[in-house]
Structure formats: C-alpha cells, structure tokens
N, C-alpha and C positions, 0 to 999 in steps of 0.2 A: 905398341898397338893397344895396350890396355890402359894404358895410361890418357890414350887418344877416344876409347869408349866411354871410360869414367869422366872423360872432359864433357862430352855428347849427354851424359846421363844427367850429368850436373845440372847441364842448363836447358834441358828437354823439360820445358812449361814449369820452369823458374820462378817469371814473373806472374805467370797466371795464377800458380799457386800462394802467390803473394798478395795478389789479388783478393784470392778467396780465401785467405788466414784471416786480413782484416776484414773485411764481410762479415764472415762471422764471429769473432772478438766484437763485433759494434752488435751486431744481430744480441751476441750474450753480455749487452753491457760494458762492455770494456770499451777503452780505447784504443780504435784501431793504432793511434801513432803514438805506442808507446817504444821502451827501448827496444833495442834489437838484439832478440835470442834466438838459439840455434834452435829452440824444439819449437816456436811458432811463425820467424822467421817477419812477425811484428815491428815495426821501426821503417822497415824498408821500403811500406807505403808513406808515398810521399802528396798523392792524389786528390785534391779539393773534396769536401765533405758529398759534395752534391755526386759524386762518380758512386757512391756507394747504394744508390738509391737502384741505378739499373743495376749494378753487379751482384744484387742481392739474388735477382731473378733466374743469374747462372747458377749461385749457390743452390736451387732446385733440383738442378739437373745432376748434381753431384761430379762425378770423373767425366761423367760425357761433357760439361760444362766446355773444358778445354777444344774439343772437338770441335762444336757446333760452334764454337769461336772462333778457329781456323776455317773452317769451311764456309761460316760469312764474309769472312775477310777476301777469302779467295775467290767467291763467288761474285762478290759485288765488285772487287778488282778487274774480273774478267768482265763483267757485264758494262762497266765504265769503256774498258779500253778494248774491247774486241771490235770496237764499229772505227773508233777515233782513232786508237793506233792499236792495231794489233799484235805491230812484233814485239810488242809489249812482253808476248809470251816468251822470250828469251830471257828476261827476267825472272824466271823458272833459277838460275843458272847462277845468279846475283846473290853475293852472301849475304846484303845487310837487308833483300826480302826474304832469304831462307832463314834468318838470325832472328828477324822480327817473326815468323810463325813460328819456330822451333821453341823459342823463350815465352811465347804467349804473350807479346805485347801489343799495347793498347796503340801506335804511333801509324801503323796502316790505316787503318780503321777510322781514326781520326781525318786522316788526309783522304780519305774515299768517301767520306760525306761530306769534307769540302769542295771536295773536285766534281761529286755529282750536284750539290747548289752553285758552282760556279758554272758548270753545262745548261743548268735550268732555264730555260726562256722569259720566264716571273716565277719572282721568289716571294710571298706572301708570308703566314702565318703558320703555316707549317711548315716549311723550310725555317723558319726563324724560332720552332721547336728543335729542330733538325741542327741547325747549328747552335742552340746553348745546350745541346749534349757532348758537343765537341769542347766546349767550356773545359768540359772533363779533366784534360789536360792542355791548359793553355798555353805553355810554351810552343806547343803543338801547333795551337788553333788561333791564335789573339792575330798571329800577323797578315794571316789570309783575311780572317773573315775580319780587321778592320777594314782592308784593301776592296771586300767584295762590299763593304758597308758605300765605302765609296766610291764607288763604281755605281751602285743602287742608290746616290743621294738625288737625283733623279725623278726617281721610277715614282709610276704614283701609287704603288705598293707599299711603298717604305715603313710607312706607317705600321703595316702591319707585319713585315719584316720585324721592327724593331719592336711591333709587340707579342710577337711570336719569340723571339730571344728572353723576352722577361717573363713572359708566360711559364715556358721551357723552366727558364732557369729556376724562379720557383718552384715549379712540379716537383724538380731533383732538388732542391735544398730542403723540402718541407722535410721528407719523413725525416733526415739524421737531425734537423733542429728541432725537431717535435720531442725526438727521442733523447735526445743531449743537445740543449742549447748555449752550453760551454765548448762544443766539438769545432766552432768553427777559429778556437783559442788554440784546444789544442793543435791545431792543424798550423797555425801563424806560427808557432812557438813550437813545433817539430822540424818548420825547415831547415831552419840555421843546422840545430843537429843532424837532420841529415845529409847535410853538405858535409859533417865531419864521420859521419860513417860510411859515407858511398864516394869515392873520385870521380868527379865530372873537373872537364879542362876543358877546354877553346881550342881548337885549331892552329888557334893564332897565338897562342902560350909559348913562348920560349921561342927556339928559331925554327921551329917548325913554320913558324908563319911566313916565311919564304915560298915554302910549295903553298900554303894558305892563298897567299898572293896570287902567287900565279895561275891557279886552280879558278881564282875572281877573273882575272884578267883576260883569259885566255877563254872562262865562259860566257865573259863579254862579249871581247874580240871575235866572236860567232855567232853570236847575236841570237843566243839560246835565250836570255831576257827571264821575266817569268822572275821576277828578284824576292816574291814574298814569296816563295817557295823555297828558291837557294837561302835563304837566310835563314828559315829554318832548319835546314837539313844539315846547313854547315858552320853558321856562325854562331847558335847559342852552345853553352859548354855542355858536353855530355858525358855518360859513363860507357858509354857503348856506341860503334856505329849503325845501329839498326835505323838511328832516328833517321838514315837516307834514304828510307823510303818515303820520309813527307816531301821526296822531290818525283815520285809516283806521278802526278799530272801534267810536272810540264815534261818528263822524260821522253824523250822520241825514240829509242832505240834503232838506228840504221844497220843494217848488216854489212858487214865490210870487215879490216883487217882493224880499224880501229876501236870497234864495239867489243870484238875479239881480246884483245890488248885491257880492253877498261875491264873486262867479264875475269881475267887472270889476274890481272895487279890487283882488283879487289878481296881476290878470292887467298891471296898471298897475305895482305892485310891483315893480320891477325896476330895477334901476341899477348903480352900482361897486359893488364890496365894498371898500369905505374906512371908515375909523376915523368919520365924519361920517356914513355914509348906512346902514350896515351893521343897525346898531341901528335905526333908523326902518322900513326892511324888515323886520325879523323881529315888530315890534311890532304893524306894520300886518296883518300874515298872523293875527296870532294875533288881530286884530277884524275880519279878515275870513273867519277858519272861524265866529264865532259867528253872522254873517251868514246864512252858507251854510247855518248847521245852525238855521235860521229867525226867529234875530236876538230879540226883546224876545218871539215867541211859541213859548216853551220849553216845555219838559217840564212843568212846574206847569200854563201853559194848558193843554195839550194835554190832561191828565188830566185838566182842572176839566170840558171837552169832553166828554171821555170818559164821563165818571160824571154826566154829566147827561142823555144820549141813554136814552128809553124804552128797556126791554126789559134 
C-alpha cells in the first residue's frame, strides 16, 4: 500500500512541474533543454520554444498554476461534449483521462482546441490563432489540423485561417527568440537526446503489434472512422498512455457491457515502461478505446438502427 502511494506521489503533476522548471530556467537565462538532473528535473522538456511563451503566464500563479490547469481542461472538456456527447462523463472513470490530469499534461488541452475548431461553423483568424498554439506540441496537433486545413481548402476564410496560424505562431516564437535567438538550436539538438533519456515505442514494436492490428481493424470494421485522431492517440511512439485522450473527439462512449469491459482492461493497463511491456500497453489501450466506444456495435449498426425505426 505504500509503495502504491509513493507511485500516486510521484507522478501527481510531474509533467506540470516540468513544465514550469523550464519556464523558469529560460525566464533566468538558461536553457530550458539542458541535461537532465534530479534537483531541476531540466532535460525532460522536450516542447518547441514557442510553448514557453504561454507557460510563462502560469509561472504567475505559482502552485495554483497546476490547478487552474486542470480545471480548464476539465471545463472546456465538458463544455465540448456535454451537448455532443454527453456520456462522455463516464470517462471520469478512464485511466489515460485521469493519468493525463493527475501528471499535468499538455495532450487534452491540445486536442480540446482542436475539437472546439473542428465544431466551429467558420474558422477565420482567430481560430487560426487558436490552433498555432496547439503547435505547442505537434505530434499532438500537425495531423488534425492538416486534415481540418483540408477540409477548409474551400472555405473563403482560408486565407485568414492560414493567417491567423502564422500570426499565432509568431506571437509565441517572438518572446523566447528575442530572448535567446540560438534556443530554437538548442531545442533541434535536444531531441535526439531526449529520445535517449525518456522510452517512447510504438505499438507496433515488437509483437505487440498483433493486438496493434487488430485494435486498427476491428476500429475500422465499426466504422468509428475519424483516422487523424486514432493515429494520433495510437500510432506515433510514446512514453505513456495518456496521449489517448487525443482520441477525446471522436470517442462516443455507449453504455453497455462493452464500454464496461474497455473502462477495466484500461484501468488493468499499467505496468513499467520497459522495452518488454511498453508496447503491449499502448497496444492494449488502443483495443480498449474501441471497447469503450461500444466494441463490434459500431457506427454501421448503429445507423442500420437508425434508419430502420418508423417515422
């Protein structure tokens, strides 16, 4: 049992606080992506220069900083999905949305301002602010919002879509290149290294990529769809499975014995992140959203349902 507290302790706003080491290391000069030591916990930001620009603003708020993070996440999660899908709120329940507030990570957040511009009726110049702060973290954000770019290629907005992104993007890159205009060097020449200090795998590593497989196939064969979503949440490599909640928009939660099923095998999900178990984790997540999101009765039933009800 104590051993089970100390785990809880450990990664109770983790990354937040990793967040806000680098913040202030750049704030005083340094560089946020230098090595990675136990008393500032520096290195382990791996986040585009231009992310430090808003995260500065939390560094104000001090320890509450964490808080008011979580409660916009959660607020604007629920304001998305309380009209559109509501049983959303059983996802209360879901470890890799309680892992991502628990740890303070950036990857909900992300995917809830993609999901409120991909709702939006016209996306102009402020939405096109709106997503080059999802930039933030692109593995996150690059595959929707080229998806929503093309979807918008269209619109007679676009123009201002795409200059609402560079607008954006600028705002956040001025102040850390004003401040260190070698930071967007050290940030090039940090990755490689951070790939040797944190394990991130694929899914599809090893023979894990069996359930990988079928986990694709089987959320096809349902016709859940919605693929620049799933490909984020399950195919680029990671260190943790929190990053499935970038599948938050297209998730449908149905209630039944299946949602039931995805809500435990996820919750079971948990172990080292080693070279051996790492991949079997992320593979299992990615057959237990399809679960969740009501397992062999997909979207095709659903509709055959549909259109067969008088009236």
């Amino acid at each position: 049992m104590e051993s089970n507290r100390n785990g809880l302790t450990e990664l109770f706003h983790v990354d937040w606080d990793i967040f806000m080491t680098a913040t202030h290391l750049w704030l005083q000069g340094h560089s946020p992506y230098g090595a990675l030591s136990p008393e500032n916990a520096a290195g382990a930001f791996a986040y585009p220069p231009l992310a430090l620009t808003w995260l500065f603003f939390f560094t104000l708020l001090g320890p509450l900083g964490y808080y008011v993070w979580t409660a916009l996440q959660l607020g604007g999660w629920w304001w998305l999905a309380k009209d559109e899908c509501p049983e959303q709120i059983v996802l209360l329940c879901w470890s890799p949305f309680i892992l991502n507030l628990i740890e303070g990570q950036s990857t909900m957040a992300i995917a809830l301002v993609l999901w409120a511009a991909f709702k939006a009726r016209q996306r102009g110049l402020l939405w096109g602010m709106a997503l080059a702060w999802t930039l933030s973290k692109p593995q996150v954000a690059i595959c929707p919002l080229l998806w929503l770019l093309w979807q918008d290629r269209g619109s007679p907005q676009r123009l201002r879509l795409w200059g609402g992104i560079v607008l954006g993007g600028l705002l956040l890159a001025l102040p850390p290149t004003l401040r260190n205009p070698g930071i967007w060097g050290d940030w090039l020449t940090s990755l490689a290294a951070y790939r040797g200090r944190t394990l991130q795998m694929g899914a599809w590593q090893g023979p894990s990529v069996i359930v990988f497989a079928v986990a694709a196939y089987l959320w096809h064969r349902a016709g859940y769809g919605q693929w620049h979503w799933w490909i984020v949440a399950t195919l680029f490599p990671q260190g943790s499975f929190y990053v499935l909640v970038a599948l938050l928009p297209a998730l449908r939660p149905r209630l039944g014995p299946w949602l039931i099923g995805g809500l435990l095998l996820a919750a079971v999900l948990e172990g080292p992140s080693s070279v051996l178990f790492l991949p079997w984790i992320l593979a299992g997540h990615a057959l237990a959203v399809w679960m969740i999101a009501g397992g062999p009765h997909g979207v095709h039933v659903h509709n055959k349902q549909a259109t067969s009800e008088p009236g």
